[in-house]
Steps between C-alpha positions, in 0.01 A plus 500: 500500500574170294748741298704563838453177648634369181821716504571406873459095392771568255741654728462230718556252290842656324584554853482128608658466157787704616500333878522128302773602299701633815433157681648275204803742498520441856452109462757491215746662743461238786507269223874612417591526877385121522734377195780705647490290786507516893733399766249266747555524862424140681258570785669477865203262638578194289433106639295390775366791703686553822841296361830642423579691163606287286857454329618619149496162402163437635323774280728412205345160584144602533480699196632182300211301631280778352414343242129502391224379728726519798308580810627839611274526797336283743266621792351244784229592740487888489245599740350843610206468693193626289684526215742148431431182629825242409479630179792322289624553163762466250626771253695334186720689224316672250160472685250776454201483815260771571366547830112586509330587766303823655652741705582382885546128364873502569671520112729762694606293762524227335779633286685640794480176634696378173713795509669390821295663756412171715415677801194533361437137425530293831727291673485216298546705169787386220601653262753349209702705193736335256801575578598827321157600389447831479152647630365803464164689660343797391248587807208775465640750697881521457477337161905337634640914509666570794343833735777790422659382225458626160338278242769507257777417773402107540457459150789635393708292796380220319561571112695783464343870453472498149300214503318565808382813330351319208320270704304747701461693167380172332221418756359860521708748796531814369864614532383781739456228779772279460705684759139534762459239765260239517267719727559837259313230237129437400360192514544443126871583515588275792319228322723543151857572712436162707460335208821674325704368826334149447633489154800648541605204787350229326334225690397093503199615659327779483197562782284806368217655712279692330751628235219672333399714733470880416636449151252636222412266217803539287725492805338154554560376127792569538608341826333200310662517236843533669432245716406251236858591348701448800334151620534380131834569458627396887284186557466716886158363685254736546214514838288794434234632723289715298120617457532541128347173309656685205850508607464185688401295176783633275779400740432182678 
């Protein structure tokens, strides 16, 4: 019995062997898709909420105030009965803040709040971006995919197919569901094509809820460790509502 259970340890372990190889190769290739570069799309919802898109020269001008430490975010009295009460807060460049708190607590509204979605927050709500800050949220349940389209379709509208296709690759969609929709997807492969589309656009801000979700435990060391990457080498902010002390430490 020790025999057998000692032939079955080994497989496993040249197995995971195997699996860790395939996830550097796959790491190495978003790596490459990162240095080749990516064509960022400014997001349509930019200045003070409820005001008039601004000009060309307006985002040329907010990105030139970018500099560090700018404040690319500012929130004033969010309330949601039971949940918010005139909660206000500012969100600078290159920030990194978790958001703790057990289920029910309102971490999820709270970033929809930030997101945009002020209907939720009261009457007497405001909500401020830096003109020509781009902001980007990657929900639980739609993980930012659109219902009907494929996966590979937004990504590639945003970098080019070649590229698109090394991103997914790089954080872990097989190539057999590149073409499915977000609904044809597990849990696990919704999570990892979000987060493809989130790279692939780029972002100031980046609101993640729960990006670990259904991802195994190299899945999650690697979202980590691609996450790291990208905030390092962007300066982007990060607000991350997460239940994993693990994932929470290493990033913010």
């Amino acid at each position: 019995e020790l025999a057998t259970f000692g032939r079955k340890a080994a497989a496993r372990r040249r197995a995971a062997q195997r699996e860790s190889a395939s996830l550097r190769g796959r790491v190495a290739a978003h790596d490459q898709a990162r240095q080749d570069g990516a064509r960022f799309v400014a997001a349509p919802g930019t200045g003070r909420r409820g005001g008039q898109s601004p000009t060309p020269s307006q985002v040329a001008h907010g990105r030139a105030r970018g500099a560090e430490n700018a404040v690319l975010l500012t929130a004033r009295r969010l309330g949601v009965p039971g949940l918010l009460s005139e909660a206000t807060l500012e969100v600078r460049r290159g920030q990194r803040v978790v958001v703790l708190g057990p289920n029910g607590s309102g971490k999820t509204t709270l970033l929809r709040c930030l997101a945009g979605d002020l209907a939720l927050a009261g009457p007497a709500a405001e909500l401020e971006y830096l003109p020509g800050m781009r902001l980007r949220l990657v929900d639980q349940e739609a993980r930012g995919l659109v219902d009907g389209e494929e996966v590979l379709a937004p990504v590639a509208a945003a970098v080019g197919t070649a590229r698109a296709i090394r991103l997914l690759a790089g954080v872990g969609v097989a190539a057999g569901a590149w073409r499915n929709t977000p609904t044809q997807l597990s849990g696990g492969e919704r999570a990892r094509a979000g987060l493809a589309l989130a790279l692939a656009h780029g972002a100031d801000l980046l609101l993640l809820d729960e990006p670990s979700n259904d991802l195994d435990l190299q899945a999650v060391e690697a979202l980590e460790a691609q996450l790291s990457e990208t905030l390092a080498a962007t300066g982007a902010a990060l607000l991350l509502v997460t239940h994993d002390r693990r994932l929470a430490e290493r990033l913010t």
